[in-house]
Structure formats: structure tokens, C-alpha cells
N, C-alpha and C positions, 0 to 999 in steps of 0.2 A: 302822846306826850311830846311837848317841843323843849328843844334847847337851842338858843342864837337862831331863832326863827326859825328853825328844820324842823321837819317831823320825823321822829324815831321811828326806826326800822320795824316794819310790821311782818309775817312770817307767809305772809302769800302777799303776791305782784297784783297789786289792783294798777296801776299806772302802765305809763308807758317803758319802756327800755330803753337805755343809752350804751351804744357800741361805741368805745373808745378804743381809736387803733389806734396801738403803742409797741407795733413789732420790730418796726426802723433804730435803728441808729443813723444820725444825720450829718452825712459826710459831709456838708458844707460847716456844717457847727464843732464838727472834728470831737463826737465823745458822745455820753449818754445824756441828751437834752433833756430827754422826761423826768430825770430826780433830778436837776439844778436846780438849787433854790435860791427861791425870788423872794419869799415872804419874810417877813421880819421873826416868824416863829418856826422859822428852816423849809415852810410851804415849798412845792412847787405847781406850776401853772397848773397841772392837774388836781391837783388839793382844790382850787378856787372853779376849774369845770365840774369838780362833784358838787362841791358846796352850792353852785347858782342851778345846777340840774336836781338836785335834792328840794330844794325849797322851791322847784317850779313842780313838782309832782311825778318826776320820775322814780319810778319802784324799783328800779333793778339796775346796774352798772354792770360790761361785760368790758371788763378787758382784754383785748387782742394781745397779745406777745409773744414774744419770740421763747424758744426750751432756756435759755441763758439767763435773759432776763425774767422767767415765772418766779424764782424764790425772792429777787428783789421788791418784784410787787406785793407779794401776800408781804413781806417784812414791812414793807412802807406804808400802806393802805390798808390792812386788816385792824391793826386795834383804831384808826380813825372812821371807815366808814363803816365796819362789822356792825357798829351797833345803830345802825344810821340807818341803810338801807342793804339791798339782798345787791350782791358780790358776786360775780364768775370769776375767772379768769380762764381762757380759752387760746390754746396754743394754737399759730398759723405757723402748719407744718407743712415743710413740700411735697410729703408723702400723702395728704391728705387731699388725694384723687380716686374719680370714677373708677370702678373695674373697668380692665383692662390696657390702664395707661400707668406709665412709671416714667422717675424722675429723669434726665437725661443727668449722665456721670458729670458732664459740664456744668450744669445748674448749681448756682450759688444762692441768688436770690429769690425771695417770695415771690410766688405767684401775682401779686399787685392786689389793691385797694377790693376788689371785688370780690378775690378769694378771699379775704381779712374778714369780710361782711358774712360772708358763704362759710367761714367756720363756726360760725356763733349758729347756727341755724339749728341746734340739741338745748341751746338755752333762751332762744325768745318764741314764745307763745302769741305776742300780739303784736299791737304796732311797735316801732321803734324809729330809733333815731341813730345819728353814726356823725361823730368828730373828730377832731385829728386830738391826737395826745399834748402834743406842744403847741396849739393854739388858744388864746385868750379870747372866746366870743363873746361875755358877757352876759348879766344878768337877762335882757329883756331877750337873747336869743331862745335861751330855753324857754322861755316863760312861752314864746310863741311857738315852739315846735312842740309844748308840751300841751300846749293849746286845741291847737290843731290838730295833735293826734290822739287826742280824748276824740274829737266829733269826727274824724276820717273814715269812709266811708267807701270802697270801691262799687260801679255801678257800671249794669250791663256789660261787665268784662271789662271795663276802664279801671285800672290802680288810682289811686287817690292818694297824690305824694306831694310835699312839698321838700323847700327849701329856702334859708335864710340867706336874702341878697344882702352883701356889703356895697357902700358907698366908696369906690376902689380910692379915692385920697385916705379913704380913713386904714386903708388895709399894706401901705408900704414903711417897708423897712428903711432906719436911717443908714444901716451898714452897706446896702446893696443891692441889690436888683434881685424883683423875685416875678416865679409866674403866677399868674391871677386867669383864673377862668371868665371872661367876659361872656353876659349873659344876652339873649338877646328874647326879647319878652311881647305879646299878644298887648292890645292896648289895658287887656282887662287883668294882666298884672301874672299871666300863664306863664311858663319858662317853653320856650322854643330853640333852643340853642344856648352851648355852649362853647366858648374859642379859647383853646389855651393861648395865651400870649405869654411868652421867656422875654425875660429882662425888662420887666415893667420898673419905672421910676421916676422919682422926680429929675424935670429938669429945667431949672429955675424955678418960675410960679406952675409952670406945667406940670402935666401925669402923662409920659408917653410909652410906649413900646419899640423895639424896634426888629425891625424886620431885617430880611438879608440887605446887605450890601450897605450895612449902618442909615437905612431910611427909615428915620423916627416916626411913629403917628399918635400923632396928641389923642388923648381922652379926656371927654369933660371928665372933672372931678366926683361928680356923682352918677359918673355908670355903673351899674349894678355889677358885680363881681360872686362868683361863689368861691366860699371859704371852706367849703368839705361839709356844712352843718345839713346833713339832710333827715328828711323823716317818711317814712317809709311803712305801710300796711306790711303786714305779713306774707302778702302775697309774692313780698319783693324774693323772699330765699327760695322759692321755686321755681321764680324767673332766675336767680343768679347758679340755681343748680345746673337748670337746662342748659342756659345759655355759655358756664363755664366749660361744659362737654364738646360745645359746638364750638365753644374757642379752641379746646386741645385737638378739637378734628382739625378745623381750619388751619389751624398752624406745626400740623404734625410731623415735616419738612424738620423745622427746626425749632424746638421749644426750649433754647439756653438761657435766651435770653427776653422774648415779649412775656408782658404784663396783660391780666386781666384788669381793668380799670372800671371803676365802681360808676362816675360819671359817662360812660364810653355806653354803659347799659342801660342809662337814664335814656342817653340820646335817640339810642335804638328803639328805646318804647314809645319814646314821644315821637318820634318820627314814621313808627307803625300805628300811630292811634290808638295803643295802647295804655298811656296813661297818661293823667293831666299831672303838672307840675304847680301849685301856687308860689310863686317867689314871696316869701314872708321877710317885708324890707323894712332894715334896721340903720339906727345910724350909731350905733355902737361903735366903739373903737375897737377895731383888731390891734392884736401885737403876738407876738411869737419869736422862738428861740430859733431862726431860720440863720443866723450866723453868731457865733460866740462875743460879738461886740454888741448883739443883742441881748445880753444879760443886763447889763447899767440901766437900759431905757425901761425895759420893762421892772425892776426891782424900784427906781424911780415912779412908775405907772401904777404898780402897786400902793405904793405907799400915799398915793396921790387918792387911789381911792377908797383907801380904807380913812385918811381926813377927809373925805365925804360923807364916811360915813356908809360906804357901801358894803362894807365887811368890816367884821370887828380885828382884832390887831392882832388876838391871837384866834388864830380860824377856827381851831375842834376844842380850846380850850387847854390849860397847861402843858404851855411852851408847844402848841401844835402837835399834843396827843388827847385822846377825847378819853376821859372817865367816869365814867357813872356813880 
């Protein structure tokens, strides 16, 4: 059965899975970004990641979160996508490490982006996919990571992974400088690298970055960028179990403060010949709540495209709660 073009929640996962990490609070944004709402029916950006992941075929949603923030989300998110589709919610806890390693008394913050991916690994069974919580990717993102991971395929010990390239003009913020993963790609469209650049922005008609000692370097406008949209065999949480162990050896000196990073692991397979990467490239528009002057632009972007007609006005139906 559909309602507003979705397909109702069926009680086994024939689709893919979407990991949405929502364990942060964003110190640039100064508060809790993931429930600020944008939508005219109290939405927030994650309401519109379910809704265009939903109606591209994903079966399952796991949300990543923090012990603080868990009863906020079953509150916000249960009576809209309960009947929609199948729900986790899965706490990134720092305690949740290998035998024989424990948290150092100094440790505040999560483990990083990879452990967030490495907790869900009790609730996805097949392929999947991984987003940020406050990011807007748009309709045709999922449609292609939902795509591709219907026919994904790992062979002769090669992962079969892709990832959604952004057009980096389409991906900066008007409030301020952000960083953008800069890709760099095979002619046949493979992912071979990825370069963090800090303080990416406009300046003037340019996109530049800048390097130490304020030496700017332009980028054309449509270099490919990654936005966190990745998708992923099941093979990936075996690699992220291993290779999280071999992180807390390697760094057992001092574990206060480094991250496990989810692209850091990508890098490492692609550069062991371990797995191909497809860049599935989009010219959608990014937007996100990466500073709090970032709210007007996107609540404006919204509204811009639901009179497109991309979404209806009210998202799950009366006043943005969904009823049967």
C-alpha cells in the first residue's frame, strides 16, 4: 500500500539499509541540529532524508545516537516512520570495544565515524548505505545508492562499494567555510582518493581552499566532493571490526583523543586492492545545518522545493505526523 508515494512498512527487510549518524552535537552550530526544524509542518532535515530514502527502496533505517539523545528520537520518529518502514535505533557507546581494551578516564568523545558504522553491525543483514544526520542530499542521491545496492556484487575478494560524488559549488555554505572531501577518480568514474580540504569557500566567482600560510587554491566548480553518502556490501562490518582493533593497537600509547574514520577505511581498501569504489555523480544540491545562520537558507530551500513540487507541504500528513 502507498501513501504520498511511499511504500508502507512491510515486516521483513527485502531492501537495502540506511545508517544515519545522529550521535554528534555540532559545536559550530552551538545546539541539537538534527531536531531543528525546517519544514513548514515542524520537519526537520532528517524527516526529508527518510522520506526520499523511503520512496527510493530502502527497507530499514538505523539510527546512530548518542544514550542522551535515544528517547528524543523514538519520540520524534516512531509514530512518522513506524508505519513506514522497519526502525533501529543503536546507541555509539564508548564502552563498546573488543575484549581486552577499555575506555581511557580522559575520553569524552566517540570513537569517530567508523565506529558509528561498526555499532549497527547486530542490525544490518545485507547491503547498506551511511549519511550524516544534518545533511540534505536529495531525491536522486538515494535513488542511486538504492540502485546500485540492489545489483552490488563483491568479486574474487574485491568489496563492491560505491559513493555519491557532489559537484563542490553545489555543496558550500553561505555562513562559512566548511571541509569537503576532494575526490580524485580513474577515468572510468572508480574513487581513488580522497583529500580532506578545511575552509573551503567561495571567493568571489571562485571555490578555493586554503592551505597554510593563507595560500588559497582555486577549484573548478564541478570537482567531485564526497558528502558522507556511502554504500556499502555487508562485507564492510568485518572489515570495520578488524580493522577497528588494529586501530586501538596502533594507537594504544594514547587513545584520548584519535578518531576511527569511516572514509580513512575506504582509503585503505582502495589502496590495498581491496575494493572498487563507483563515484555515483549527482548534481543535486547540498545544504546542511553546519552553522546556525544556516537555518533561513535551508527552511528558504525547502520551501523552494516542495513549490516544485518535490515534496508535499505536509511531509507524513497532518501537521507532520503520519496516521493511518
Amino acid at each position: 500500500m502507498q501513501r504520498d508515494g511511499i511504500q508502507r512498512r512491510e515486516d521483513t527487510v527485502t531492501g537495502p539499509t540506511l545508517i544515519v549518524m545522529a550521535a554528534g552535537i555540532g559545536s559550530r552550530y552551538g545546539g541539537l541540529k538534527q531536531m531543528d526544524p525546517v519544514g513548514p509542518g515542524g520537519e526537520v532535515i532528517l524527516d526529508y532524508t527518510a522520506y526520499d530514502a523511503i520512496k527510493a527502496g530502502f527497507a530499514k533505517i538505523v539510527f546512530v545516537v548518542s544514550r542522551d539523545l535515544e528517547p528524543a528520537f523514538r519520540e520524534r520518529f516512531g509514530p512518522t516512520l513506524g508505519h513506514r518502514v522497519n526502525v533501529a535505533y543503536v546507541l555509539q557507546e564508548l564502552t563498546d570495544l573488543p575484549p581486552g581494551f577499555k575506555v581511557p578516564e580522559e575520553r569524552i568523545k566517540p570513537w569517530g565515524t567508523g565506529h558509528a558504522v561498526l555499532s549497527c553491525r547486530n542490525e544490518v543483514e545485507g547491503p547498506f548505505a551511511v549519511v550524516n544526520a544534518d545533511d540534505y542530499y536529495g531525491p536522486t542521491a538515494f535513488e542511486s545508492l538504492s540502485q546500485y545496492l540492489h545489483q552490488a556484487e563483491d568479486q574474487n575478494g574485491i568489496y563492491d562499494f560505491c559513493m555519491v560524488g557532489y559537484q563542490i559549488a553545489n555543496t558550500l555554505s553561505e555562513s562559512g567555510a566548511v571541509a569537503r572531501g576532494v575526490c580524485e577518480m580513474t577515468p572510468d568514474g572508480y574513487l581513488m582518493d580522497v583529500r580532506e580540504r578545511t575552509r573551503v569557500q567561495r571567493r568571489g566567482a571562485e571555490v578555493a581552499y586554503e592551505e597554510e600560510g593563507d595560500n588559497w587554491v582555486v577549484l573548478p566548480p564541478d570537482t567531485i566532493v564526497s558528502m558522507n553518502a556511502w554504500g556499502f556490501t555487508v562485507g564492510m562490518m568485518h572489515e570495520l571490526e578488524v580493522r577497528f582493533e588494529r586501530f586501538l593497537k596502533f594507537n594504544a600509547s594514547d587513545l584520548t583523543k584519535v578518531e576511527f574514520f569511516l572514509p580513512d577505511v575506504v582509503g585503505d581498501l582502495i589502496k590495498e586492492g581491496r575494493a572498487r569504489v563507483k563515484v555515483l555523480p549527482t548534481k543535486e544540491k547540498w545544504f546542511g545545518m553546519t552553522y546556525r545562520e544556516d537555518r533561513p537558507t535551508v527552511q528558504a530551500a525547502i520551501h523552494e522545493l516542495i513549490e516544485r513540487g518535490a515534496y508535499p507541504k505536509d511531509l507524513w500528513k497532518q501537521g507532520g505526523r503520519y496516521t493511518q
